[in-house]
C-alpha positions as CSV (number, residue, x, y, z in Angstrom):
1,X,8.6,115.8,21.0
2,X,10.1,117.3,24.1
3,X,12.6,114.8,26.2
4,X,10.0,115.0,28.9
5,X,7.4,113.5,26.9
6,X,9.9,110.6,25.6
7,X,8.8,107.1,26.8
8,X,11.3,105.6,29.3
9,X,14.1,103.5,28.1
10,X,13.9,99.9,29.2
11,X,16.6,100.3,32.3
12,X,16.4,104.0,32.9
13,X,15.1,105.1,36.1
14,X,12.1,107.6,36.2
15,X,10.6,109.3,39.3
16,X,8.1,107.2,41.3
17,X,4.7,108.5,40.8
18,X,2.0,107.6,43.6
19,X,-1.2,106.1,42.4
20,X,-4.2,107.4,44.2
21,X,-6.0,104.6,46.4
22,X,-9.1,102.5,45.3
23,X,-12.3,104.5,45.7
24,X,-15.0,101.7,46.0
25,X,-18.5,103.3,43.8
26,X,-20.6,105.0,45.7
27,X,-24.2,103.6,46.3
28,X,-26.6,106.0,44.9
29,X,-29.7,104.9,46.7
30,X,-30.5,104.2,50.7
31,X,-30.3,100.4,51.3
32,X,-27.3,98.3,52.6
33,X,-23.8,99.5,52.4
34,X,-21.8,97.4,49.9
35,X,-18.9,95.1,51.4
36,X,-15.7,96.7,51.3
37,X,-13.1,94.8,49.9
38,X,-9.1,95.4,49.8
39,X,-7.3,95.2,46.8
40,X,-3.9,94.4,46.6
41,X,-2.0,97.8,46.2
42,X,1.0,97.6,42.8
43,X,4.0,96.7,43.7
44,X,6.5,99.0,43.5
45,X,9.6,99.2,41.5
46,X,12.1,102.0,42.5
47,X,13.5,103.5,39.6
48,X,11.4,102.3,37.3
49,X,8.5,104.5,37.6
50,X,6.3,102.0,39.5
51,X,6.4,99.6,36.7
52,X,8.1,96.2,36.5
53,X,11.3,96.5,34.1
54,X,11.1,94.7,30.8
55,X,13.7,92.2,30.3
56,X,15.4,92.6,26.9
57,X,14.0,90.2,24.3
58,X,16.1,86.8,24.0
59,X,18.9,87.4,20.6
60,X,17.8,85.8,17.4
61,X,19.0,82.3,16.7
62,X,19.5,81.5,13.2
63,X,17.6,78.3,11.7
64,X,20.2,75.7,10.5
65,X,19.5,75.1,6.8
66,X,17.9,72.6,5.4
67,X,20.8,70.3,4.6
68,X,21.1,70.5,8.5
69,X,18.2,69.1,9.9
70,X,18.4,65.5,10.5
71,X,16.5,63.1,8.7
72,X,15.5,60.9,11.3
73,X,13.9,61.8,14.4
74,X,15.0,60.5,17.7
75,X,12.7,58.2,19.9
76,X,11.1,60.4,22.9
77,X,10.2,58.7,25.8
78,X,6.6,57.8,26.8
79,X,5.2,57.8,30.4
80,X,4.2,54.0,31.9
81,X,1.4,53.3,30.8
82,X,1.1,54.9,27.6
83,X,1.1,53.1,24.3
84,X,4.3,54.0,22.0
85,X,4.6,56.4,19.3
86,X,6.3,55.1,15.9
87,X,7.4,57.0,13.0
88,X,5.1,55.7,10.1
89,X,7.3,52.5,8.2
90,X,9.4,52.1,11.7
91,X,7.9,49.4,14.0
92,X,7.1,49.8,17.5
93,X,11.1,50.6,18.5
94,X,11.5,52.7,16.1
95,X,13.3,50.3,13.3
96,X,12.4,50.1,9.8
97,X,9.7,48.1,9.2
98,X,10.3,44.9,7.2
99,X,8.5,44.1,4.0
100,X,6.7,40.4,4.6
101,X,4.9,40.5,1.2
102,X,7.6,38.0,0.0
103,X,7.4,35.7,2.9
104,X,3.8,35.2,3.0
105,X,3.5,34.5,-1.0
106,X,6.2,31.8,-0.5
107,X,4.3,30.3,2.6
108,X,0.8,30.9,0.8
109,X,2.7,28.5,-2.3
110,X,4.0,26.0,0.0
111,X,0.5,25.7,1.5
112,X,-1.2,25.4,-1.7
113,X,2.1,22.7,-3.3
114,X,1.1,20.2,-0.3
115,X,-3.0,20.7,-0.8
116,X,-2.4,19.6,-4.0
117,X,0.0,17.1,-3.4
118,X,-2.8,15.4,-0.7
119,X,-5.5,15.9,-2.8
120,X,-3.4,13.8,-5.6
121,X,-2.0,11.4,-3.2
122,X,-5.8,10.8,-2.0
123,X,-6.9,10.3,-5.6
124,X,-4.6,7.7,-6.1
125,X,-5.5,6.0,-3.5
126,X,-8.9,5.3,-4.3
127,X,-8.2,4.6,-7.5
128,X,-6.1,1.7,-6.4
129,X,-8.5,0.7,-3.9
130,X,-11.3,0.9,-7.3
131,X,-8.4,-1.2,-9.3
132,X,-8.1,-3.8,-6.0
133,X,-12.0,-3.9,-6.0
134,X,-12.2,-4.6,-9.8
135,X,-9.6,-7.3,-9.5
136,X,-11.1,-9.0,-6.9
137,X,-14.3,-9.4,-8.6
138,X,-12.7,-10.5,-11.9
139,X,-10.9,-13.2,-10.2
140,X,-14.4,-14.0,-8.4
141,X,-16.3,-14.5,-11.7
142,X,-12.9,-16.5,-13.4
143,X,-13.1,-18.7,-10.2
144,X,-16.7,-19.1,-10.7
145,X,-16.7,-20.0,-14.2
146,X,-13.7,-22.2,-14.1
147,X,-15.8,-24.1,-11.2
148,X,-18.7,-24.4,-13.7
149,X,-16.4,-25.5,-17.1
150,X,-15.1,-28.1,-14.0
151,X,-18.5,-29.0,-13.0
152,X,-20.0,-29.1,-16.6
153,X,-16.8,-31.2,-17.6
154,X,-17.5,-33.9,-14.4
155,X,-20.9,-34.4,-15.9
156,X,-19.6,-34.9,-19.5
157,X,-17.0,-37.4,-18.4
158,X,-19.6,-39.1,-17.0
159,X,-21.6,-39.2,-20.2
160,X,-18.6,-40.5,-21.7
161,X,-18.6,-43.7,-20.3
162,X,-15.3,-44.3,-20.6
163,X,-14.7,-47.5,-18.4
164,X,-17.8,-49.3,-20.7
165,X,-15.8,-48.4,-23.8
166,X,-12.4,-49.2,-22.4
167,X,-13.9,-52.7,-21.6
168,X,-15.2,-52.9,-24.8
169,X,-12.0,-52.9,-26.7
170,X,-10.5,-55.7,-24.6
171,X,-13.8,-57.5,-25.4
172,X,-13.4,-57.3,-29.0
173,X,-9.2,-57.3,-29.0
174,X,-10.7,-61.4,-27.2
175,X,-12.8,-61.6,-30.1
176,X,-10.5,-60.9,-32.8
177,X,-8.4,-63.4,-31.2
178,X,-10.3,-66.4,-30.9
179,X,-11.4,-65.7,-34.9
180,X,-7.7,-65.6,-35.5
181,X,-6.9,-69.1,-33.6
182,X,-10.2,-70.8,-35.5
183,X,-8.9,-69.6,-39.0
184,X,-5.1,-71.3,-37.7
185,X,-6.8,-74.1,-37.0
186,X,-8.8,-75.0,-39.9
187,X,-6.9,-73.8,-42.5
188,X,-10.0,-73.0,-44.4
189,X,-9.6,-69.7,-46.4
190,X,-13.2,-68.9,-45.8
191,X,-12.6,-68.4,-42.3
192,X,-10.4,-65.0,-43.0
193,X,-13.2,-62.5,-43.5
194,X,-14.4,-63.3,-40.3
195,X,-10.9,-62.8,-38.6
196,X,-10.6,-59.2,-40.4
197,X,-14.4,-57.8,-39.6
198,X,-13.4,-59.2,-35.7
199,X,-10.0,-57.3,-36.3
200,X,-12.1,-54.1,-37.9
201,X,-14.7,-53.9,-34.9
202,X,-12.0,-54.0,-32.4
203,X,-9.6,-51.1,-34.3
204,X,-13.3,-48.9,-34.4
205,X,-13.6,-49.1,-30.6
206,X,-9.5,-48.0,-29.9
207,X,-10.8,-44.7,-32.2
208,X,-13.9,-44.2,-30.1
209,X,-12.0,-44.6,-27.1
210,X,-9.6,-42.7,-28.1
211,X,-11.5,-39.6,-29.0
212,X,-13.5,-39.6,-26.4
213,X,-10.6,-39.4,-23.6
214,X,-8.7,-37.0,-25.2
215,X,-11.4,-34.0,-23.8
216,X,-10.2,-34.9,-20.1
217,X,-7.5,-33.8,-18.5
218,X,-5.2,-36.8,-16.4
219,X,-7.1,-35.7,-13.5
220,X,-10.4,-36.7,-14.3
221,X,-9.1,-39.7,-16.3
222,X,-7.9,-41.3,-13.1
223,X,-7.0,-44.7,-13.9
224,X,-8.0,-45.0,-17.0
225,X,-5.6,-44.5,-19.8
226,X,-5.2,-41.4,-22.2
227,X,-5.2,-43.2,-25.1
228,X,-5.2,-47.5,-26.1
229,X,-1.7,-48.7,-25.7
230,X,-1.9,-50.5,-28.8
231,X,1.0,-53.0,-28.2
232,X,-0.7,-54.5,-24.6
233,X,-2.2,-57.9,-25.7
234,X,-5.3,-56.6,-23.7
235,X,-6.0,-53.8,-26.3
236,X,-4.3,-54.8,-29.2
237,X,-7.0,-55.8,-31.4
238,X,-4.8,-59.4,-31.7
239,X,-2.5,-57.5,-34.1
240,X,0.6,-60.3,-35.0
241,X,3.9,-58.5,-34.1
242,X,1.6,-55.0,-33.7
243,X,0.4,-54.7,-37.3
């Protein structure tokens, strides 16, 4: 190739070359002329055959290697208004996100330790409140019955009759005397039978009496004695020195 027909260099200067002007096309057929317009004529560049230089391309920057690049990623800033960008694991600022899993088992167990510990705590209480019910009626029906046994046990003492019988030992302990005195007096050995059969009847009602006032308690008894006291000369059969 001949050094005139070389390209320019980028920088060299070449003659200026003039570009014919803008023909518009030419309307082939009568009718309305079309509207002229101007177009805007190429700037020109002296020394550069017309044309605008080219700028030499930027030099080659080598990549840092892959040791180099950084790890994290700085936070960029976001316009008002805008919500902000996290790397994925970072929260909202950009720190590492915490892990909460262990948190929210302990809380979950505490939850479930004190719904357990109500439930329990509620199911002792009504079975204290069954165990208060169950005591108050058994001392309801003991009450009951011990106002019946008390009831039945007025009515027996009644039966009884214990006054009549009480009276009836002094009666006979009178009878046994006076058959004692009338033997004394007559000296007639006949006479003794009589004073032991009036001593027999008399020792038969103290063990009727007796028996019978031994199923009361004092309180019922009221005044009348537990038992025949034995060595009262009302009571005592006419016994000689309590024999």
């Amino acid at each position: 190739m001949y050094p005139e027909q070389q390209p320019p260099y980028p920088g060299e200067q070449q003659p200026y070359q003039q570009q014919p002007p803008y023909q518009p096309p030419q309307q082939p057929y009568p009718g309305p002329a079309y509207p002229q317009q101007e177009y805007p004529q190429p700037e020109y560049y002296p020394g550069y055959g017309g044309q605008p230089p080219v700028s030499a391309p930027p030099p080659a920057t080598a990549m840092p290697p892959t040791s180099a690049v950084p790890t994290s990623v700085p936070p960029t800033s976001v316009p008002p208004g805008y919500p902000s960008l996290a790397m994925p694991g970072t929260g909202a600022t950009g720190q590492p996100r915490r892990n909460n899993t262990p948190m929210i088992i302990i809380t979950a167990a505490l939850g479930l330790v004190t719904v357990v510990s109500l439930v329990l705590v509620l199911v002792t209480i009504n079975g204290l409140h069954g165990d208060i019910a169950a005591a108050r009626a058994d001392l309801t029906a003991r009450q009951a019955a011990a106002a019946q046994a008390r009831a039945k046990l007025q009515d027996d003492f009644q039966k009884a009759d214990l006054q009549n019988k009480l009276a009836q030992v002094q009666a006979l302990t009178s009878a046994a005397r006076e058959a004692l005195i009338a033997w004394g007096n007559s000296q007639n050995s006949a006479t003794i039978k009589t004073v032991q059969d009036a001593i027999n009847k008399c020792d038969a009602a103290v063990l009727d009496y007796d028996a019978a006032a031994a199923e009361f308690p004092a309180d019922i008894l009221g005044n009348l004695p537990g038992k025949i006291d034995t060595t009262n000369p009302d009571t005592d059969c006419s016994r000689i020195n309590g024999s």
